[in-house]
C-alpha positions as a printed NumPy array, in Angstrom:
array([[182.164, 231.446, 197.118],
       [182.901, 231.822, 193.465],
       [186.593, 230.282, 192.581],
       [188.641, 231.836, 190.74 ],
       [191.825, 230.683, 188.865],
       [194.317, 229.286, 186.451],
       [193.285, 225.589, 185.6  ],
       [195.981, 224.003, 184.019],
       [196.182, 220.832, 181.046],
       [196.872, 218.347, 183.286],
       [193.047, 219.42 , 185.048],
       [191.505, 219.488, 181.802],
       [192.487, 215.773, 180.674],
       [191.357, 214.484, 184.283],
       [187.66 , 215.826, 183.699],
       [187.522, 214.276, 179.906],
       [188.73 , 210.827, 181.236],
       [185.932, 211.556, 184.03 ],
       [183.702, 212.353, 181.375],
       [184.487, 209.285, 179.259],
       [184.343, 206.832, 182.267],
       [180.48 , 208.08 , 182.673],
       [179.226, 207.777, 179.357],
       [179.261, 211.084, 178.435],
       [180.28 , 212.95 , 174.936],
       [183.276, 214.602, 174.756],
       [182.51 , 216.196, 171.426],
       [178.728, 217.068, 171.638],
       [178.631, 217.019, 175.663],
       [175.106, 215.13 , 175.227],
       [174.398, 211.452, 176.305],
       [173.11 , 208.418, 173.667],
       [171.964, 204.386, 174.503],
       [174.183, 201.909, 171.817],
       [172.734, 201.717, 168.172],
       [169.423, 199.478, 167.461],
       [169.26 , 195.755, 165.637],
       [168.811, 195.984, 161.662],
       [166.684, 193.049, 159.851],
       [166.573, 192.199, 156.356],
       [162.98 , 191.628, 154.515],
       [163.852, 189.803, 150.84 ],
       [161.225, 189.15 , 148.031],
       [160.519, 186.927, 145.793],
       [158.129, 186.851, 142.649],
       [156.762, 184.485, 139.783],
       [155.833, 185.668, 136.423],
       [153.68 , 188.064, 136.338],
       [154.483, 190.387, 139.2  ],
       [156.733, 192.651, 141.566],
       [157.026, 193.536, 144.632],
       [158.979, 197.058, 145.421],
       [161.219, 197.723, 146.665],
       [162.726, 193.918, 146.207],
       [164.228, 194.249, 149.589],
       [164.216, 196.157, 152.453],
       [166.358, 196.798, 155.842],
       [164.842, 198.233, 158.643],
       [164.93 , 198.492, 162.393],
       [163.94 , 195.52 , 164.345],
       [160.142, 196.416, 165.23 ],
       [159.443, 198.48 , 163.007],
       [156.637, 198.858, 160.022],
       [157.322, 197.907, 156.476],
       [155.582, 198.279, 153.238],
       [156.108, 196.35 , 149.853],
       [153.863, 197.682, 147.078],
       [152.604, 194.834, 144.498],
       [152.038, 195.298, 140.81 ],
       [150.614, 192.91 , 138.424],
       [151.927, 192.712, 135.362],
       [148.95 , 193.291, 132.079],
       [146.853, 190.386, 131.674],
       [148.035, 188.922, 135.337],
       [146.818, 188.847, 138.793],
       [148.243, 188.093, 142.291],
       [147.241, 184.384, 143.296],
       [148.942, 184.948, 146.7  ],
       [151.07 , 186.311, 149.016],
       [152.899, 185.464, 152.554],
       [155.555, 185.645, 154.693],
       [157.045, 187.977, 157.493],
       [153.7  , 188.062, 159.128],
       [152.223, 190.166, 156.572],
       [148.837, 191.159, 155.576],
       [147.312, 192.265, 152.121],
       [146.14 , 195.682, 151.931],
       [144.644, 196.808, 148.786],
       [147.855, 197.139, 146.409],
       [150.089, 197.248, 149.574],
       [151.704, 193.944, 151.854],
       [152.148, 195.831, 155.052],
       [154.305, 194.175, 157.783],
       [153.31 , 195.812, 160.792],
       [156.104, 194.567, 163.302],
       [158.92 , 191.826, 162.457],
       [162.074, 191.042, 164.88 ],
       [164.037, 188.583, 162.291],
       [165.627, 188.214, 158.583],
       [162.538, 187.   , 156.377],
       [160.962, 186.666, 152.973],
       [158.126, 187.471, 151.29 ],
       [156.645, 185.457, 148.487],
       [154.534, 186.403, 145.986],
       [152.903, 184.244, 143.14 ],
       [150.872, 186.009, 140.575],
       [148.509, 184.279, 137.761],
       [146.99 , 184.788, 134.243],
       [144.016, 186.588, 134.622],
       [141.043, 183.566, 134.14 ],
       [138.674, 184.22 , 131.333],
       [135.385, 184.273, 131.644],
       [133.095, 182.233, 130.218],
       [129.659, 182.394, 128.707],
       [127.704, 179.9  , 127.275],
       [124.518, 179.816, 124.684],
       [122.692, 176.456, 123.739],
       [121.175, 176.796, 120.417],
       [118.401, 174.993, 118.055],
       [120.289, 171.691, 117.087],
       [122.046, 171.434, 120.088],
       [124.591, 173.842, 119.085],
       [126.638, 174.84 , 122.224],
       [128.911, 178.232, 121.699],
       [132.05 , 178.782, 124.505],
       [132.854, 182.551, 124.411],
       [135.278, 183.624, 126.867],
       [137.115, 187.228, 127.499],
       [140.813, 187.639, 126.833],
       [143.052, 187.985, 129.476],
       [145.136, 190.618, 128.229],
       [148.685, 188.224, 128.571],
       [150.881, 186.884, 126.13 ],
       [149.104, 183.424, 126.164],
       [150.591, 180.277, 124.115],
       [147.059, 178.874, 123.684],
       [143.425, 178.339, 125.188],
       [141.806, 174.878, 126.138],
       [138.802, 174.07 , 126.363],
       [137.154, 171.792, 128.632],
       [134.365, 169.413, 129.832],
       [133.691, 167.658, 132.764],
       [134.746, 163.747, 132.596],
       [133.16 , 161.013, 134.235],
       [135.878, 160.73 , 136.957],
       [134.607, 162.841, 139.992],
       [136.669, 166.22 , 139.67 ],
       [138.295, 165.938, 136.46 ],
       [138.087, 166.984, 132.797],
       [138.846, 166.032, 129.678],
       [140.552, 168.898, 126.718],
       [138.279, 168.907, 123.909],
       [139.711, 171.715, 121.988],
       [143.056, 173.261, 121.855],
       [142.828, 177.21 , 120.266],
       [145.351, 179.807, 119.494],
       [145.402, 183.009, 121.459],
       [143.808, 185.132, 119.542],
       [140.56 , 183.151, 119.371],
       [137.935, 183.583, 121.659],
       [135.055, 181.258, 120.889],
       [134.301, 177.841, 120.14 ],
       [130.958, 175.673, 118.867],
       [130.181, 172.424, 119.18 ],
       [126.788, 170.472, 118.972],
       [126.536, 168.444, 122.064],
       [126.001, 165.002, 122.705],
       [122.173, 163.928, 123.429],
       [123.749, 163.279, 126.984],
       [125.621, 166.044, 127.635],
       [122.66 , 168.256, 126.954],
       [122.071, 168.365, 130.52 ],
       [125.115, 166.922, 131.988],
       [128.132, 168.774, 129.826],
       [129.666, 171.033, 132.517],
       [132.988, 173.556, 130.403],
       [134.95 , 175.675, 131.608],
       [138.383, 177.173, 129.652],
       [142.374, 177.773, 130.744],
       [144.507, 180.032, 129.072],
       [148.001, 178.714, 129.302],
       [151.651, 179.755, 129.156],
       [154.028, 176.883, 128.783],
       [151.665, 174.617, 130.728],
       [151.046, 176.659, 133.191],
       [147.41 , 177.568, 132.992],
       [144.403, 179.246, 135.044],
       [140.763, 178.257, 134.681],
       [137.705, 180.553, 133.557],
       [134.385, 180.06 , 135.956],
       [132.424, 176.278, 134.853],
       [129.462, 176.98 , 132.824],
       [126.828, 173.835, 133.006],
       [124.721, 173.023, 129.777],
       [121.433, 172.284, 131.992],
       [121.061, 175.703, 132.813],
       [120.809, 176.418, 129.019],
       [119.258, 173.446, 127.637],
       [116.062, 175.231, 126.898],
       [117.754, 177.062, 124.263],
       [118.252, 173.403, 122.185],
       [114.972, 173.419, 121.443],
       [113.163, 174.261, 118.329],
       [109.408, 173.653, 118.593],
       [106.258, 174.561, 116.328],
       [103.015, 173.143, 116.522],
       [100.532, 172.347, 113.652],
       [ 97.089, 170.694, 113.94 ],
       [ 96.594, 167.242, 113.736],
       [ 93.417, 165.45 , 113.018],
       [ 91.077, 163.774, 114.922],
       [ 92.372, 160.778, 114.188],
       [ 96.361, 161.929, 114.242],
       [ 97.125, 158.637, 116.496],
       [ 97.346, 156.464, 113.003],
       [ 98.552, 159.562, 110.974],
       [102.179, 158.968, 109.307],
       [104.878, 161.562, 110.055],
       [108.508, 161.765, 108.416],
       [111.258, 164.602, 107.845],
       [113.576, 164.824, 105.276],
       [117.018, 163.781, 106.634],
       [118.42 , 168.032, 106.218],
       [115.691, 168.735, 108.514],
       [114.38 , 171.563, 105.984],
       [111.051, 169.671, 105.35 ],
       [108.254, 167.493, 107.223],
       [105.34 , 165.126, 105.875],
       [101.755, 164.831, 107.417],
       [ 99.485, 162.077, 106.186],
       [ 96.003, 162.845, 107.159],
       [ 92.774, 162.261, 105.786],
       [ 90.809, 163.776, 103.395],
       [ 87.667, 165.253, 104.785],
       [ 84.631, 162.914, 105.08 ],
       [ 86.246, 160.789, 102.126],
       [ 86.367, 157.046, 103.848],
       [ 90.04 , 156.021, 102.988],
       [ 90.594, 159.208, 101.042],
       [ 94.244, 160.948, 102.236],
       [ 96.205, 164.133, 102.104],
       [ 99.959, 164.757, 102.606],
       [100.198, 168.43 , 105.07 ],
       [103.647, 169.391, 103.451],
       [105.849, 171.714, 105.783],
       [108.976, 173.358, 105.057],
       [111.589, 175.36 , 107.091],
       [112.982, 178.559, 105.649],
       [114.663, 181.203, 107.624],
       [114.27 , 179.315, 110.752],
       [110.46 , 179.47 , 110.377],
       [108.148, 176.754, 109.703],
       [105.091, 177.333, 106.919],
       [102.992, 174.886, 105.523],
       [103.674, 174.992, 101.956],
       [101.48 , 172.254, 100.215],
       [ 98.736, 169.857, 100.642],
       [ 99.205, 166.769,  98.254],
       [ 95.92 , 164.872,  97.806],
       [ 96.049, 161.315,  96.366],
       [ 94.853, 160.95 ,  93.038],
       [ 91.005, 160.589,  93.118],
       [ 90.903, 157.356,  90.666],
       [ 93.282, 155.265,  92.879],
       [ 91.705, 156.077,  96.712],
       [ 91.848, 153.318,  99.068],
       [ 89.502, 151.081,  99.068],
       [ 87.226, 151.214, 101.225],
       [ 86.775, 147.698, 102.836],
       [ 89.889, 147.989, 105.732],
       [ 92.232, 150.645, 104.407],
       [ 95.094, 151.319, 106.374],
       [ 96.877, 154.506, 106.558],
       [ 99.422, 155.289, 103.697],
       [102.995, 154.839, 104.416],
       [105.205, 158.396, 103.572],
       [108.685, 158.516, 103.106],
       [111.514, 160.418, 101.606],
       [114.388, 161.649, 100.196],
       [117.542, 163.195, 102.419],
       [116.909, 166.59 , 100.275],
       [112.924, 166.175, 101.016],
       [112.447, 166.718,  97.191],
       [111.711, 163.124,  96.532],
       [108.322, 162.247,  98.086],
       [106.864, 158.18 ,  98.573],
       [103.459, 157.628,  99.519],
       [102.715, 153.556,  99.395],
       [ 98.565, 153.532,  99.852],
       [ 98.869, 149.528, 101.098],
       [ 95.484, 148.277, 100.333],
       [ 93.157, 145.472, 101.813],
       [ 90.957, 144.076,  99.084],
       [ 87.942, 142.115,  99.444],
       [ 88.134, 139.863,  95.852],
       [ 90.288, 137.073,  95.323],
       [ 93.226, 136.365,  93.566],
       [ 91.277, 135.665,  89.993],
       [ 89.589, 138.711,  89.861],
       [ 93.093, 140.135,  88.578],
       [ 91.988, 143.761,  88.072],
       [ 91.067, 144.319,  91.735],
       [ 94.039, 142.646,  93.066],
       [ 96.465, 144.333,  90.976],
       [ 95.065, 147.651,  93.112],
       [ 95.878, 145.853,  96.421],
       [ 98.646, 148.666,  96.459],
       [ 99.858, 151.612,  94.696],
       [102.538, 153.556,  95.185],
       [102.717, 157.428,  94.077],
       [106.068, 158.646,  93.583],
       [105.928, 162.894,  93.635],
       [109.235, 164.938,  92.692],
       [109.795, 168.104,  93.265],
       [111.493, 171.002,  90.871],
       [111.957, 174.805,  91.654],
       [109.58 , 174.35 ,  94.568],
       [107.014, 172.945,  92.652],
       [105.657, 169.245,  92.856],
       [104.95 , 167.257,  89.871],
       [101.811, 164.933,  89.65 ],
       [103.05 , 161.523,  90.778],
       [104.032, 158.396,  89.1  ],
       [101.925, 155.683,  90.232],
       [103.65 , 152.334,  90.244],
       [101.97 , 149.015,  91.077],
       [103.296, 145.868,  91.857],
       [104.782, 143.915,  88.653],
       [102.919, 140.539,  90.022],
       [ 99.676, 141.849,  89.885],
       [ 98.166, 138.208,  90.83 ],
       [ 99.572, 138.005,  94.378],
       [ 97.345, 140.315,  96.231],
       [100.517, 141.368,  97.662],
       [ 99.552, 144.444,  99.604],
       [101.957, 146.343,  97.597],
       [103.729, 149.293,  99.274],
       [102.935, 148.273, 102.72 ],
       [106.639, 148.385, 102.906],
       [108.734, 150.657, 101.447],
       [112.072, 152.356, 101.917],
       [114.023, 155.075,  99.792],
       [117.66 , 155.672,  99.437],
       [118.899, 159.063, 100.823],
       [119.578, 160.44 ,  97.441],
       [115.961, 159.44 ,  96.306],
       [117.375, 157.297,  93.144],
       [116.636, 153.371,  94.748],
       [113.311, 152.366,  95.625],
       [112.341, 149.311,  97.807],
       [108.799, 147.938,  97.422],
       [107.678, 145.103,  99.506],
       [104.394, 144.159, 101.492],
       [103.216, 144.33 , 104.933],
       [102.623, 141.499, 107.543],
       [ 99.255, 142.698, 109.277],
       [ 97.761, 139.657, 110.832],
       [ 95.056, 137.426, 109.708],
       [ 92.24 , 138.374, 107.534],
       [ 90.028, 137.295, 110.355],
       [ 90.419, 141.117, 112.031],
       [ 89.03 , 142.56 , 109.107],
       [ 85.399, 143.394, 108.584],
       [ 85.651, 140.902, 105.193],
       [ 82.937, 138.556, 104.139],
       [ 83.5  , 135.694, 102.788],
       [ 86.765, 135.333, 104.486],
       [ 89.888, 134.44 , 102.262],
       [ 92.627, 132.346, 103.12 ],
       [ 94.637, 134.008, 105.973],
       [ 98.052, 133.476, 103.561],
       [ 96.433, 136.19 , 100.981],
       [ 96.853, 138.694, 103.735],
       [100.859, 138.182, 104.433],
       [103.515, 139.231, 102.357],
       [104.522, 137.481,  99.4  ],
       [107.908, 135.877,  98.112],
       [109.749, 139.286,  96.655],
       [111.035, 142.491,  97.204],
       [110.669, 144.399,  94.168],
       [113.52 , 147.161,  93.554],
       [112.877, 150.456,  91.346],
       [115.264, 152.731,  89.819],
       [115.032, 156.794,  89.368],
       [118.105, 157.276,  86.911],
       [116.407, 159.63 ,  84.152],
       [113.491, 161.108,  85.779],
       [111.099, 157.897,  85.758],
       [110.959, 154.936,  87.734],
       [111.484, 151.856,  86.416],
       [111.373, 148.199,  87.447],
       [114.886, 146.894,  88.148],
       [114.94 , 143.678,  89.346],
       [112.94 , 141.463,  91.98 ],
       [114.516, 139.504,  94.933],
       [113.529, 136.342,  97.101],
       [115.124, 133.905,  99.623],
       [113.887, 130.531,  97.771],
       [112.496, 129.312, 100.687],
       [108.866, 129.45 , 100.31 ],
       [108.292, 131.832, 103.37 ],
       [106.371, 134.877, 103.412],
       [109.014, 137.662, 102.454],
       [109.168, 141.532, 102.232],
       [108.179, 142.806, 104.975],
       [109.587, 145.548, 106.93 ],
       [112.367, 146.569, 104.186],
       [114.92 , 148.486, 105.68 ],
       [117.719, 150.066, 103.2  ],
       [121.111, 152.612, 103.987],
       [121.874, 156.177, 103.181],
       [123.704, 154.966, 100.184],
       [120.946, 152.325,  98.935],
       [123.585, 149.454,  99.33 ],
       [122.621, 147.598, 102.222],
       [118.853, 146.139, 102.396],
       [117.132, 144.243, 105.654],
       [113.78 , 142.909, 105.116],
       [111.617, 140.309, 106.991],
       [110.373, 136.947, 106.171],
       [107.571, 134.856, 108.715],
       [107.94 , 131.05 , 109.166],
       [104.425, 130.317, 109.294],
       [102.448, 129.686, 105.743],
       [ 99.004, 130.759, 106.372],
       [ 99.269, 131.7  , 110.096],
       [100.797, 134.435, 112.207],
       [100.873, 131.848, 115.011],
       [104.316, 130.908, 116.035],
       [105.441, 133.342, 112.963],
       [108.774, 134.596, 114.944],
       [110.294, 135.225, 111.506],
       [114.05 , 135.861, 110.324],
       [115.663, 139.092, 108.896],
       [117.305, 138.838, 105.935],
       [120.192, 141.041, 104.566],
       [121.543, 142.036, 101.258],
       [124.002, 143.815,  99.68 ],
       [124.448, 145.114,  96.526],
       [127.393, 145.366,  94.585],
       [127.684, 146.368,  90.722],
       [124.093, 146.739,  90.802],
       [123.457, 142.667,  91.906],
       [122.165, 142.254,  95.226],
       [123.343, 139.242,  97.2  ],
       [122.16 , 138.417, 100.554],
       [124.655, 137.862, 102.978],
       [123.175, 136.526, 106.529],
       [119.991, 135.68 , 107.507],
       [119.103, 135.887, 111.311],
       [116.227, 134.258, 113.832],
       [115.299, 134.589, 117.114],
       [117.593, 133.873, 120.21 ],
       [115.24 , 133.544, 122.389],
       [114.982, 129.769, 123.288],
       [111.616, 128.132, 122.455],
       [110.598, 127.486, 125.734],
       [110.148, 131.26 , 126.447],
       [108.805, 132.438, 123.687],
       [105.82 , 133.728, 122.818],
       [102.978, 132.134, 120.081],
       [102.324, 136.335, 119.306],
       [105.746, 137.18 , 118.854],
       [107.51 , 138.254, 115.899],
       [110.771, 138.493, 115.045],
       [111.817, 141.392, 113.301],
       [108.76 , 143.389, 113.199],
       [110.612, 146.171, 114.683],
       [113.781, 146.3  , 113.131],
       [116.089, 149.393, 112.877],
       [119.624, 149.912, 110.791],
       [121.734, 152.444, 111.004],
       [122.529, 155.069, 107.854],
       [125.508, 154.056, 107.436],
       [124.54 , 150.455, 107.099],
       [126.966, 148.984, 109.224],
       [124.815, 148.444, 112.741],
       [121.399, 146.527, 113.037],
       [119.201, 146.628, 115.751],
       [116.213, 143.81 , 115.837],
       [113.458, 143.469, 117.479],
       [111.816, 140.125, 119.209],
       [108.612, 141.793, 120.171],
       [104.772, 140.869, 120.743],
       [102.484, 140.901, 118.131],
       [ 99.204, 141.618, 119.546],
       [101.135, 144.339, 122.206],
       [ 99.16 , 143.532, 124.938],
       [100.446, 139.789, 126.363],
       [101.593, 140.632, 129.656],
       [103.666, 136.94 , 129.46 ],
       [105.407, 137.809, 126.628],
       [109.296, 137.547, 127.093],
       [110.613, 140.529, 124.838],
       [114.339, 140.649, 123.202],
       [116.792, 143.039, 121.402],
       [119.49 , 141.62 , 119.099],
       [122.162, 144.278, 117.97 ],
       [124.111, 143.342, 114.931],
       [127.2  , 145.234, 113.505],
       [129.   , 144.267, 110.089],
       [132.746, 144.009, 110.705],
       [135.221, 143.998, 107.94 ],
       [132.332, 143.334, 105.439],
       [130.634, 140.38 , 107.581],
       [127.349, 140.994, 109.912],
       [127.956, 139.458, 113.464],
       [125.883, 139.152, 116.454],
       [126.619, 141.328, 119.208],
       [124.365, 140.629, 122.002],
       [121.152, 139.565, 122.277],
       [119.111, 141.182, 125.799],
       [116.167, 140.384, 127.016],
       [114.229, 143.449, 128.324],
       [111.072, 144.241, 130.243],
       [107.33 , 142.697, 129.222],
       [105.98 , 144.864, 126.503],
       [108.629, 147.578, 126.895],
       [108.952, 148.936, 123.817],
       [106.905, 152.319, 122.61 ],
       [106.442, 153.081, 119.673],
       [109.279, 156.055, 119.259],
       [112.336, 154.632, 118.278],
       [114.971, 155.525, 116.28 ],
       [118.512, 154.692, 114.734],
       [121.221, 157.647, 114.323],
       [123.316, 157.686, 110.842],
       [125.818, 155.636, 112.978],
       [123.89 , 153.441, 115.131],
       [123.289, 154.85 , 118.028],
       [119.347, 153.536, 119.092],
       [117.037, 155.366, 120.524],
       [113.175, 155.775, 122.415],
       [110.912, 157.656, 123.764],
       [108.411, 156.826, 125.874],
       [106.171, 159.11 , 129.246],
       [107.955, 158.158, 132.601],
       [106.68 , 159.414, 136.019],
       [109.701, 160.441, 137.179],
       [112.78 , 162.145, 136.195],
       [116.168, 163.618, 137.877],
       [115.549, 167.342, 138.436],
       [119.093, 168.288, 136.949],
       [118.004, 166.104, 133.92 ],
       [114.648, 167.639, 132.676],
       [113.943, 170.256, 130.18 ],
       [110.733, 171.813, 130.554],
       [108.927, 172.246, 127.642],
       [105.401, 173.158, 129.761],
       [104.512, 173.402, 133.359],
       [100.691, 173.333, 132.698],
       [ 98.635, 170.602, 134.927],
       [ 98.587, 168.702, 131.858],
       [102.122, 168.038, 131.426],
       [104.461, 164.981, 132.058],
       [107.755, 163.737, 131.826],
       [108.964, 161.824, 128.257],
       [111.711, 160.173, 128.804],
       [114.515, 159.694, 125.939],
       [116.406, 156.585, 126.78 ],
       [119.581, 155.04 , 124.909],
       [120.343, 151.362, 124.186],
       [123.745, 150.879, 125.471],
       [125.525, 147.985, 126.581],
       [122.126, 145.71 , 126.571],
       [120.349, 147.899, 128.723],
       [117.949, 151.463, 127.916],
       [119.913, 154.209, 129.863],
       [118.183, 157.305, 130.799],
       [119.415, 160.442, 128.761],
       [116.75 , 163.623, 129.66 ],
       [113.379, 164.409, 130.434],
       [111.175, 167.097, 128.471],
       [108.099, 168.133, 130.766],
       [106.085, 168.94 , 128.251],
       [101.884, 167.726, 126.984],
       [101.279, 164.843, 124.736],
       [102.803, 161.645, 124.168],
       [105.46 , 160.973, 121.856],
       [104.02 , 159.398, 118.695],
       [107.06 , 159.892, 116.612],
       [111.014, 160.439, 116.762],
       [113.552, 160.727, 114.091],
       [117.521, 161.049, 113.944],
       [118.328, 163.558, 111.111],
       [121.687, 163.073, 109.292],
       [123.407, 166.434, 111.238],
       [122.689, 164.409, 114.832],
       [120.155, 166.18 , 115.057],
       [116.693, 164.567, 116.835],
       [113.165, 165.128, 116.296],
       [110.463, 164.318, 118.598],
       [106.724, 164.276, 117.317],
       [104.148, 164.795, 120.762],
       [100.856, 164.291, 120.12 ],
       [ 98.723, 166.306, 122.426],
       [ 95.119, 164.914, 122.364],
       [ 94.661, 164.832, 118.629],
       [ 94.62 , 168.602, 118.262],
       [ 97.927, 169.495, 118.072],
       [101.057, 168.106, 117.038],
       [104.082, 169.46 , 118.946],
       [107.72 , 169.209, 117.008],
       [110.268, 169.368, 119.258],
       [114.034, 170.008, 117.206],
       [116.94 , 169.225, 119.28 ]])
């Protein structure tokens, strides 16, 4: 039945209350549930960065995205909060039912860092820029505490390399790396470890060496631009050459051959290898032919040849035909130039003798007195001030010992060491002191004179005090020797006294005994005292050995540093040969001279 009808206002209101009462919509006539929860995700950024928007309200539950942009020469570090993940450029919050934050830190892009080791242990940082307004770059090396490291450089922005010449220990144990910082704050480059480079330190070339290259005589000029060979001459008995090599544009050429003057060749009854050394420039050349003689003191002719010394300069690359000097006591048999040593500007020459033994080991009939064969009373001092030597002055300790051996003298020609043996007329129980001088206003006074420490009980009847003695350059460190005489005494008690000159006055430092017949022949003193071997070892850290050659012939050689009293293991080359020679050069720079079975010698710069 369909009704029909007037429906009044009073009907009308009923049905909206109705309506109302039920949930309904008076004005749309649907139906609606109550309005969802709103949360609020904040943000939060260092230097560097944003993230957008900076904050964000959205339902409870629901998916949010904050995009993150790095700022030029920055990137992010990291980012958290709300339960978000990383997604390329985006943090994406996939569901999140409370008020949170998301933090974002962003850094300086790190540099990266290169590293090239070249001849002369020169070590070159190179690192890319990072693109931000930087305050400054540092530049870094690992220190001995586990984890840390020291600055070593601090460089303005805009520079992007650095070079150094590394330490002979931190060729294979210097570990860099470099931070680019903004008011302290700073982010590393990647670590970049010398060993993996340390090939590239070495400079070698190779030359031939005679067949009897163990006795030959090898020195460089302190610049490193020029090397001496003494070899002999052909089937000349006691005849000698001087192989003269010189570096230019990195390359090594033999330049000249020097042969001793025919009229004043060794004689032949015991001649000993000359003695070669030289000027800092290399232009300066001293060749001291010590010579044994067979005649006696009153035959004064032959004795006054019982050593020569040839003094060769050279001008616009050319060499000049020496100056021969000879002793100015002709009388002594003195073995002239058996010691010598040459100031570093090649203007002060010091001319002593050699202590060789007894005349017993030589092939001499009739035998003379064994005190003809030591050194004498003087060291005999020559001047170069106008283009010829000359004879300055002769010095002596006035004590009737046999002095002059072993004459050691500084860079500057100021500071002289030279030997003297106890014994008149025997090398038995000859331990010897050193003697020092110093020379002021052109008068040499000596200041200190040392002996053995070794206490008597210990010692040795072959040992010899000062045999081996070493200073410094710069004059101011001393290293001495207590070491055996014969080198093959398996009882002998060996000793190393270090002496340093403090405010003007030389001073024991320690005195250390060391191992039985330790001591190799390679040693050397730096400009400022650092003391040096070398010596074959059979073993050697891997992370601490440079090799040289991997042929079935090769072994470790060890270079070891004096420190503290004790040799301290610095690297390994794996290389052939055995190391006849080694040299400091006034740039730090080290030379070490392998001889490899008398057919080659092998130079290694580094």
């Amino acid at each position: 039945m369909r009704i029909t009808g007037y429906i009044g206002p009073a009907s009308i209101a009923v049905c909206s209350l109705l309506l109302a009462a039920c949930g309904g919509d008076s004005n749309n006539g649907g139906s609606s549930s109550s309005a969802a929860a709103q949360i609020t995700i904040s943000t939060e950024s260092s230097t560097g960065g944003t993230l957008t928007p900076s904050e964000l309200i959205i339902d409870a539950q629901s998916e949010a995205t904050l995009a993150v942009t790095s700022h030029a020469g920055y990137q992010l570090a990291s980012i958290s909060g709300c339960d978000g993940e990383l997604n390329g450029s985006d943090y994406v919050i996939s569901s999140v039912n409370d008020d949170c934050m998301v933090t974002a830190d962003f850094e300086i892009t790190p540099p990266t860092l290169t590293l090239t080791a070249n001849p002369g242990r020169q070590v070159t940082l190179q690192w890319s820029s990072t693109g931000a307004a930087i305050d400054e770059y540092r530049v870094q090396r690992l220190a001995p505490e586990p984890g840390t490291f020291d600055t070593i450089a601090t460089l303005p922005a805009t520079t992007h390399e650095y070079t150094f010449t590394a330490s002979i220990e931190k060729t294979t144990s210097g570990v860099y790396k470099v931070q680019a910082c903004i008011n302290d704050t700073c982010t590393d480059s990647n670590t970049a470890e010398l060993i993996d480079q340390a090939a590239g330190f070495i400079e070698t070339f190779a030359v031939p060496a005679s067949d009897d290259a163990n006795h030959s005589e090898i020195i460089f000029s302190q610049n490193g631009r020029a090397a001496y060979i003494v070899n002999p001459e052909g089937d000349c008995h006691g005849c000698y050459g001087i192989d003269v090599y010189n570096k230019t544009d990195d390359q090594w050429t033999k330049t000249d051959r020097l042969i001793l003057p025919v009229s004043e060749r060794l004689i032949e009854s015991g001649t000993t290898t000359p003695t070669v050394t030289t000027s800092e420039s290399g232009d300066v050349l001293v060749v001291a032919a010590e010579q044994h003689s067979v005649q006696l003191p009153d035959q004064i002719e032959q004795s006054r040849r019982a050593g020569v010394i040839y003094l060769y300069k050279k001008t616009n690359s050319q060499w000049s035909e020496p100056q021969i000097i000879v002793s100015q006591w002709p009388g002594e048999l003195r073995r002239f130039g058996g010691s010598v040593a040459l100031s570093a500007d090649g203007k002060t020459l010091v001319a002593g003798s050699s202590y060789g033994g007894p005349g017993a080991w030589l092939d001499i009939t009739p035998q003379p007195p064994w005190s003809y064969w030591f050194s004498t009373e003087k060291l005999e001092l020559w001047s170069n001030k106008t283009g010829e030597w000359q004879f300055d002055q002769a010095i002596d300790i006035d004590t009737g010992e046999y002095f002059g051996a072993d004459a050691k003298l500084s860079d500057d020609g100021n500071v002289l060491v030279a030997r003297s043996s106890d014994e008149l007329g025997s090398h038995r129980d000859a331990t010897g002191s050193i003697h020092i001088f110093a020379r002021a206003d052109n008068i040499w006074t000596r200041q200190n004179s040392f002996s053995t420490q070794l206490d008597e009980s210990i010692t040795n009847p072959n040992s010899t005090y000062g045999a081996n003695s070493h200073l410094s350059g710069d004059g101011e460190t001393l290293y001495v020797e207590s070491t055996n005489f014969l080198q093959n005494d398996p009882d002998l008690i060996e000793s190393i006294d270090t002496f340093t000159k403090t405010d003007g006055e030389w001073q024991l430092l320690s005195s250390d005994i060391i191992e039985t017949n330790s001591l190799p022949p390679a040693r050397t003193v730096t400009v400022d005292g650092q003391f040096y071997q070398a010596q074959v070892a059979e073993t050697c850290p891997a992370d601490k050995v440079i090799s040289i050659s991997t042929s079935s012939d090769s072994h470790y050689i060890e270079l070891r540093e004096w420190v503290e009293g004790q040799w301290h293991h610095q690297i390994c080359f794996q290389a052939e040969g055995y190391a006849q020679h080694i040299q400091a050069l006034e740039d730090g720079t080290m030379v070490l001279v392998l001889n490899q079975k008398s057919e080659n010698f092998l130079f290694l710069l580094f």
